[in-house]
Biotite code that builds the C-alpha atoms (Angstrom):
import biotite.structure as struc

atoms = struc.array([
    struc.Atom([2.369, -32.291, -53.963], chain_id="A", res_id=1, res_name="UNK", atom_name="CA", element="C"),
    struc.Atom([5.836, -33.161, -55.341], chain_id="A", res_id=2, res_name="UNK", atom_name="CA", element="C"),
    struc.Atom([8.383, -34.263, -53.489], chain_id="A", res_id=3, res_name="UNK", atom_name="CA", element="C"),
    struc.Atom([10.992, -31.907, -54.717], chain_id="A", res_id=4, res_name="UNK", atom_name="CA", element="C"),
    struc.Atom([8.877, -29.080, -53.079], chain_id="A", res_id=5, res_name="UNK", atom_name="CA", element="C"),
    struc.Atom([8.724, -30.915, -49.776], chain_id="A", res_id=6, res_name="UNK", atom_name="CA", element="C"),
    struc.Atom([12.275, -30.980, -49.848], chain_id="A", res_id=7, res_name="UNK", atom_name="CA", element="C"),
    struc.Atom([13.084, -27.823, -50.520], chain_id="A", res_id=8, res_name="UNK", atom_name="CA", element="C"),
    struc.Atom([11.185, -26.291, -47.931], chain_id="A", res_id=9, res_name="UNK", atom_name="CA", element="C"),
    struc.Atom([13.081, -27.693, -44.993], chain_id="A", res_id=10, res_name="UNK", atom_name="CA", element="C"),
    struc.Atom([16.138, -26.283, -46.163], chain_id="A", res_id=11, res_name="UNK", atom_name="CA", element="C"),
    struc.Atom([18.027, -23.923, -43.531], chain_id="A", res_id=12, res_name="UNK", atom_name="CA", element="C"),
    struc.Atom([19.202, -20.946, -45.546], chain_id="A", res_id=13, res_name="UNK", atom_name="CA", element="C"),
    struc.Atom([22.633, -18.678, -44.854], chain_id="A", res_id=14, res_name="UNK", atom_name="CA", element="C"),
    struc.Atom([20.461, -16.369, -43.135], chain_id="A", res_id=15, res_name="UNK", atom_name="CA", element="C"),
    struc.Atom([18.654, -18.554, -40.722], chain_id="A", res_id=16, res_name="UNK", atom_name="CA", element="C"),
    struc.Atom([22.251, -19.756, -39.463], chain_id="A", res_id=17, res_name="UNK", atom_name="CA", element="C"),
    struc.Atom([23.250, -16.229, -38.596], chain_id="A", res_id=18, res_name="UNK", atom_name="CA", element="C"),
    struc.Atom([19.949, -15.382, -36.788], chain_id="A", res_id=19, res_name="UNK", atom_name="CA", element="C"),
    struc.Atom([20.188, -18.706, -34.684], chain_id="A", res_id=20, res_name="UNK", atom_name="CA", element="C"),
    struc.Atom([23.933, -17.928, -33.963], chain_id="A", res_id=21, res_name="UNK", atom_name="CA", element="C"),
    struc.Atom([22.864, -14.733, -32.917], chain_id="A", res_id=22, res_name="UNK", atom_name="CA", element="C"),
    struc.Atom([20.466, -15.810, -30.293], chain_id="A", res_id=23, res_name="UNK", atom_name="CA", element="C"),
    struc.Atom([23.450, -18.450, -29.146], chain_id="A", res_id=24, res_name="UNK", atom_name="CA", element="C"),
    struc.Atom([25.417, -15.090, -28.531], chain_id="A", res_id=25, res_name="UNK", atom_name="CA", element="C"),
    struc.Atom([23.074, -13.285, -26.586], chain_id="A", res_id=26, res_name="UNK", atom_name="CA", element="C"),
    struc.Atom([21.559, -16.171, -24.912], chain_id="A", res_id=27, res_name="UNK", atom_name="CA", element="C"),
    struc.Atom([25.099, -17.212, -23.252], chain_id="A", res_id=28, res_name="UNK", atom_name="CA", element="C"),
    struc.Atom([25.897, -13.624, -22.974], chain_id="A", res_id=29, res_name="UNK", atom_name="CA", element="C"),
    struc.Atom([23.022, -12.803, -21.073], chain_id="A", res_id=30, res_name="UNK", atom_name="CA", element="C"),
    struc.Atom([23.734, -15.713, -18.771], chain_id="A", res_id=31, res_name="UNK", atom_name="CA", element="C"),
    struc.Atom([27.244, -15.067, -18.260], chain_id="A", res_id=32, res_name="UNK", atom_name="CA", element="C"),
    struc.Atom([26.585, -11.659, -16.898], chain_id="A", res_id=33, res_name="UNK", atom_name="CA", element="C"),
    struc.Atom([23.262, -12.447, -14.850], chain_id="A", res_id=34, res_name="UNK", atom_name="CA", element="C"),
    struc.Atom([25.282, -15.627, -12.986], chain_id="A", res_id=35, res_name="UNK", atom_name="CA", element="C"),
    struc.Atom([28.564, -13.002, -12.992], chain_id="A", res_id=36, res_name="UNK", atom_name="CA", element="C"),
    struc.Atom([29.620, -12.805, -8.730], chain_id="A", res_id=37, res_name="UNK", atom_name="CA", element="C"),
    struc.Atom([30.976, -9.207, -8.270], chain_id="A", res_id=38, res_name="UNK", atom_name="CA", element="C"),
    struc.Atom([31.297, -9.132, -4.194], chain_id="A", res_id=39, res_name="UNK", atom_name="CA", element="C"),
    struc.Atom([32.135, -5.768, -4.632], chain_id="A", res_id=40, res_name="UNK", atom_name="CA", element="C"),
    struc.Atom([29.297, -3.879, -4.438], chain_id="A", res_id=41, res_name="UNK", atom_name="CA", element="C"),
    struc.Atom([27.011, -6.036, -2.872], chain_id="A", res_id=42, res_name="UNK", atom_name="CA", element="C"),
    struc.Atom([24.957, -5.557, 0.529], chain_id="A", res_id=43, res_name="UNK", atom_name="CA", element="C"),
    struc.Atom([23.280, -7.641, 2.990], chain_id="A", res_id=44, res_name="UNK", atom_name="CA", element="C"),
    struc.Atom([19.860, -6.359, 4.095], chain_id="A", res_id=45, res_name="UNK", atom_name="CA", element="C"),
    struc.Atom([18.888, -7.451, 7.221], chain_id="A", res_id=46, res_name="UNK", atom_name="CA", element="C"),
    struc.Atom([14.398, -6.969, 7.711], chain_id="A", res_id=47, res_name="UNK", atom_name="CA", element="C"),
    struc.Atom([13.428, -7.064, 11.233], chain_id="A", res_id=48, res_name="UNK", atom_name="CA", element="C"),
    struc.Atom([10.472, -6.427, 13.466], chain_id="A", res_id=49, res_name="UNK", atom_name="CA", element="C"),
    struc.Atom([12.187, -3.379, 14.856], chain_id="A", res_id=50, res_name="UNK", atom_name="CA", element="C"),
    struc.Atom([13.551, -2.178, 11.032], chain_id="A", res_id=51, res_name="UNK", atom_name="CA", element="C"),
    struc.Atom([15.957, -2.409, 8.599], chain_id="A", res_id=52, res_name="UNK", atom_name="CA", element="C"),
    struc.Atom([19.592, -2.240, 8.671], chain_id="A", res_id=53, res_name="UNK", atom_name="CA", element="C"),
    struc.Atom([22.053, -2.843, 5.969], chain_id="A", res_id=54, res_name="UNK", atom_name="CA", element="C"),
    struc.Atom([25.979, -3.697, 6.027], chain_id="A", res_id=55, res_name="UNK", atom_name="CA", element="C"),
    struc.Atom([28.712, -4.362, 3.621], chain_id="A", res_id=56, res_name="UNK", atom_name="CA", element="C"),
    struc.Atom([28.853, -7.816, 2.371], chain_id="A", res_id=57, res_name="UNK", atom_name="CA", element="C"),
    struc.Atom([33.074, -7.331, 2.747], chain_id="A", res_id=58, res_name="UNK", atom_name="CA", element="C"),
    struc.Atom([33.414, -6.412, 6.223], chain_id="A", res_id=59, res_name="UNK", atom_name="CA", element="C"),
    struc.Atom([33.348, -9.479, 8.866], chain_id="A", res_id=60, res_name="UNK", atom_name="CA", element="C"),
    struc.Atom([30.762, -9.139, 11.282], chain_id="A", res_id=61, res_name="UNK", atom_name="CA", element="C"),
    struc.Atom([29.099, -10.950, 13.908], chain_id="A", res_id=62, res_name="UNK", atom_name="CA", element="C"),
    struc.Atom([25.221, -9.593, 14.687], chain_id="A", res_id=63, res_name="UNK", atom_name="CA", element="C"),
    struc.Atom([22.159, -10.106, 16.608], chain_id="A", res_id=64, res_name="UNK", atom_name="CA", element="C"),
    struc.Atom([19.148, -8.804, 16.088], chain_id="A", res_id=65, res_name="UNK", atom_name="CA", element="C"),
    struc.Atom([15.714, -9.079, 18.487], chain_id="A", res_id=66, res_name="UNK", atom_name="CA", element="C"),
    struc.Atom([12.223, -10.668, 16.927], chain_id="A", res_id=67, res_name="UNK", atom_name="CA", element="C"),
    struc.Atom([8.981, -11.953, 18.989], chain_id="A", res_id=68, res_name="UNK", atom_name="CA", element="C"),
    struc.Atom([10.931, -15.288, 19.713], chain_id="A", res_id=69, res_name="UNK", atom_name="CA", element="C"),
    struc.Atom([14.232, -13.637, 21.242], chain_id="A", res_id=70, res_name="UNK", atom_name="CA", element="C"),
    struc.Atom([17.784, -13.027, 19.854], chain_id="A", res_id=71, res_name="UNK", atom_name="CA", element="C"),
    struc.Atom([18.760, -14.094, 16.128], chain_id="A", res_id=72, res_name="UNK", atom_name="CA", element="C"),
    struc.Atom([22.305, -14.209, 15.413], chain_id="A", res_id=73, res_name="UNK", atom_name="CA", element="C"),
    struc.Atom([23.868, -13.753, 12.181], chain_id="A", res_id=74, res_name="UNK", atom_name="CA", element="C"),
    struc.Atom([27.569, -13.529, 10.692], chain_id="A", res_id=75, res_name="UNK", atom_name="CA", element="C"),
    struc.Atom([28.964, -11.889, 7.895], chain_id="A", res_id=76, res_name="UNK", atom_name="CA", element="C"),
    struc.Atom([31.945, -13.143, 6.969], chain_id="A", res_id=77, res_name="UNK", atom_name="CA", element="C"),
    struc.Atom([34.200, -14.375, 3.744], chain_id="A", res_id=78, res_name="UNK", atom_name="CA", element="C"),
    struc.Atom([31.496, -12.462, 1.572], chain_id="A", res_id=79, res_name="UNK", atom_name="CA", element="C"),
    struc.Atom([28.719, -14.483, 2.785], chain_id="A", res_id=80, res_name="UNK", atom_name="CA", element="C"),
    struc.Atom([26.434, -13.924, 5.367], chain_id="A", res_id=81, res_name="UNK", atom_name="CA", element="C"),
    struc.Atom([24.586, -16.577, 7.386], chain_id="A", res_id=82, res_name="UNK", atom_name="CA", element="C"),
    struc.Atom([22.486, -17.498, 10.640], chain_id="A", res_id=83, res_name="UNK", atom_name="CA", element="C"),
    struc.Atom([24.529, -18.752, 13.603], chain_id="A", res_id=84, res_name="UNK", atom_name="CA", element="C"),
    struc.Atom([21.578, -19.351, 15.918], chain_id="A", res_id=85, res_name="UNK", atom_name="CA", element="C"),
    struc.Atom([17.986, -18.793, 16.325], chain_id="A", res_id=86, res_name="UNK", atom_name="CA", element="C"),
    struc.Atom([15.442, -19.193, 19.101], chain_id="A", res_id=87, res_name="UNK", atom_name="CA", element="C"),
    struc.Atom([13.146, -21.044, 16.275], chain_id="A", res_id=88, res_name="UNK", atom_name="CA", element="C"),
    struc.Atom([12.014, -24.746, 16.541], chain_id="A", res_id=89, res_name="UNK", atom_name="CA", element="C"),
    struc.Atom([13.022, -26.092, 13.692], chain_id="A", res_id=90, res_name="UNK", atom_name="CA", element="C"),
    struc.Atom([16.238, -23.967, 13.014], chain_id="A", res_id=91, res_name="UNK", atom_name="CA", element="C"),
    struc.Atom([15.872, -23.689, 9.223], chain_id="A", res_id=92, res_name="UNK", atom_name="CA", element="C"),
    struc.Atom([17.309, -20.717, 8.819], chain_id="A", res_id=93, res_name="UNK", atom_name="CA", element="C"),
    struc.Atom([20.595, -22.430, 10.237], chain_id="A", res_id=94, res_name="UNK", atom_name="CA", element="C"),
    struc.Atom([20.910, -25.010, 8.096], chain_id="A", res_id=95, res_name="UNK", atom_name="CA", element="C"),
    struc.Atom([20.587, -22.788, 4.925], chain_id="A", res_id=96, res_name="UNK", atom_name="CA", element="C"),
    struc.Atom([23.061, -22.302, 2.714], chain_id="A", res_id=97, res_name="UNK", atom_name="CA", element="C"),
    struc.Atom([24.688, -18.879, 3.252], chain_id="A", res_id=98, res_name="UNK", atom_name="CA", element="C"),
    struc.Atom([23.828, -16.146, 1.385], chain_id="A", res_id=99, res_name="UNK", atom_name="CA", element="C"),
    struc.Atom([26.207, -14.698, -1.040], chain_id="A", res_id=100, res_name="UNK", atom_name="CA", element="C"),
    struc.Atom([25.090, -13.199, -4.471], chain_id="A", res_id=101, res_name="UNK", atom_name="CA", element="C"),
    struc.Atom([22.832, -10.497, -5.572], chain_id="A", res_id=102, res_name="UNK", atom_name="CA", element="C"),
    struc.Atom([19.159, -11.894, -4.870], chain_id="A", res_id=103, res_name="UNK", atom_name="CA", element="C"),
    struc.Atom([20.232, -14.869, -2.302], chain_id="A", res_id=104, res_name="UNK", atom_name="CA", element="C"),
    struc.Atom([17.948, -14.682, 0.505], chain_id="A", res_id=105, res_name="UNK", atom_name="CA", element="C"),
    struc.Atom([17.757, -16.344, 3.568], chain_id="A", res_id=106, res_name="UNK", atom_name="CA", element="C"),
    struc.Atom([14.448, -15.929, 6.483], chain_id="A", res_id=107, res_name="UNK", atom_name="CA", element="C"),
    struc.Atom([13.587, -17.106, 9.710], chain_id="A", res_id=108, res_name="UNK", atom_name="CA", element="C"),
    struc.Atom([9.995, -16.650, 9.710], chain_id="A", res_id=109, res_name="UNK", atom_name="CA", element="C"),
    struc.Atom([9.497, -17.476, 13.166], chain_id="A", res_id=110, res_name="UNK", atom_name="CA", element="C"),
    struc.Atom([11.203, -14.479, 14.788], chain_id="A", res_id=111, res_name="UNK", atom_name="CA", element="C"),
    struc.Atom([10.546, -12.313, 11.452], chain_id="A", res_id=112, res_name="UNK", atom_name="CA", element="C"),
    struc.Atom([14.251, -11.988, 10.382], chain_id="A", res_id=113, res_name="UNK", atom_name="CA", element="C"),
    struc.Atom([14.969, -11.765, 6.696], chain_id="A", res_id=114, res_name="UNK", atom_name="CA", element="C"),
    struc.Atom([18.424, -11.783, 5.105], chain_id="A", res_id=115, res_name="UNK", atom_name="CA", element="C"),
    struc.Atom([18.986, -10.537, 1.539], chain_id="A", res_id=116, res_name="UNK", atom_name="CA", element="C"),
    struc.Atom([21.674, -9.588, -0.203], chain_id="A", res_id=117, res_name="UNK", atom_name="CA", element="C"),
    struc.Atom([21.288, -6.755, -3.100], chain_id="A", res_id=118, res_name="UNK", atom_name="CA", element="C"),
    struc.Atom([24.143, -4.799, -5.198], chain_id="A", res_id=119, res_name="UNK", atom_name="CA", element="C"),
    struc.Atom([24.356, -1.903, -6.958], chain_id="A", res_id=120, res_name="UNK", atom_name="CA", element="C"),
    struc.Atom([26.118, -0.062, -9.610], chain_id="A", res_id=121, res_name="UNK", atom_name="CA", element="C"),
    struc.Atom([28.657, 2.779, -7.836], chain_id="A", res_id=122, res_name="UNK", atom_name="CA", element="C"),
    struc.Atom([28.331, 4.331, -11.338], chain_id="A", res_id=123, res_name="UNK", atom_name="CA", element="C"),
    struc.Atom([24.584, 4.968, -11.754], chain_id="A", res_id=124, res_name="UNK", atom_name="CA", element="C"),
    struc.Atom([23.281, 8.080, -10.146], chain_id="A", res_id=125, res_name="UNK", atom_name="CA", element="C"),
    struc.Atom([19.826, 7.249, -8.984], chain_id="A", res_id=126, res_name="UNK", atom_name="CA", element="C"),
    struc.Atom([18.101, 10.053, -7.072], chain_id="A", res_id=127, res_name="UNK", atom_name="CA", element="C"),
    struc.Atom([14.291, 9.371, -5.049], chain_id="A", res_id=128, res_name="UNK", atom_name="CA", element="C"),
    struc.Atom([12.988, 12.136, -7.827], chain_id="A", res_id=129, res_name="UNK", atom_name="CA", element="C"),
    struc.Atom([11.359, 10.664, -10.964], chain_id="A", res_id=130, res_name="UNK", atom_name="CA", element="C"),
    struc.Atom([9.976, 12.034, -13.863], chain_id="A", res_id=131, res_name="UNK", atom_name="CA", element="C"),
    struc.Atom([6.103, 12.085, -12.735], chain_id="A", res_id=132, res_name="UNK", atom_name="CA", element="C"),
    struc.Atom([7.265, 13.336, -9.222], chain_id="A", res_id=133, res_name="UNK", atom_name="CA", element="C"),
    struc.Atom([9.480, 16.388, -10.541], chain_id="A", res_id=134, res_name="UNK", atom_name="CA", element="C"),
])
């Protein structure tokens, strides 16, 4: 094979520089908005034995909730929320760092408390009617 040919055919072309800045683009845009912290929608689940209750991640509150071990307490405050106490051995769930964006999650599995926190879009109409169920 000559040589010439070899070189040539590592050669990055006009058009392979746009395609790879392209990606770049949408790479770090895609990034920028998944890791983007908009407090203002956002809403902290709370799963317990005896349901589910949800509150606004912007409204301080202090909160205790009942599982098989006894009382769990948890705070809501500065848009995070946290556990204060539990009645679990090991306490875990204390020493977490506090919950804050969309997907952070925080559980005591011990006295079956779950914290998540989950936003939504106040601009997307969502209805429990789909297509196949219509």
């Amino acid at each position: 094979m000559n040589n010439k040919t070899t070189q040539l055919s590592f050669i990055i072309k006009p058009l392979d520089i746009i395609v790879i800045l392209i990606a770049i683009i949408i790479t770090a845009f895609s990034i920028f908005h998944l890791t983007q912290n908009n407090n203002s929608n956002l809403k902290v689940y709370i799963d317990t034995p005896n349901g589910t209750y949800i509150y606004n991640l912007d409204t301080d509150k202090d909160l205790e909730f009942t599982g098989p071990l006894g009382i769990t307490y948890i705070t809501i405050k500065n848009n995070k929320a946290f556990f204060t106490d539990s009645p679990c051995a090991n306490k875990i769930c204390i020493h977490t760092a506090a919950a804050q964006k969309n997907g952070d999650w925080i559980a005591c599995l011990p006295n079956r408390i779950f914290l998540r926190i989950e936003g939504k879009n106040n601009t997307e109409e969502t209805s429990d009617l789909d297509a196949i169920s219509e």
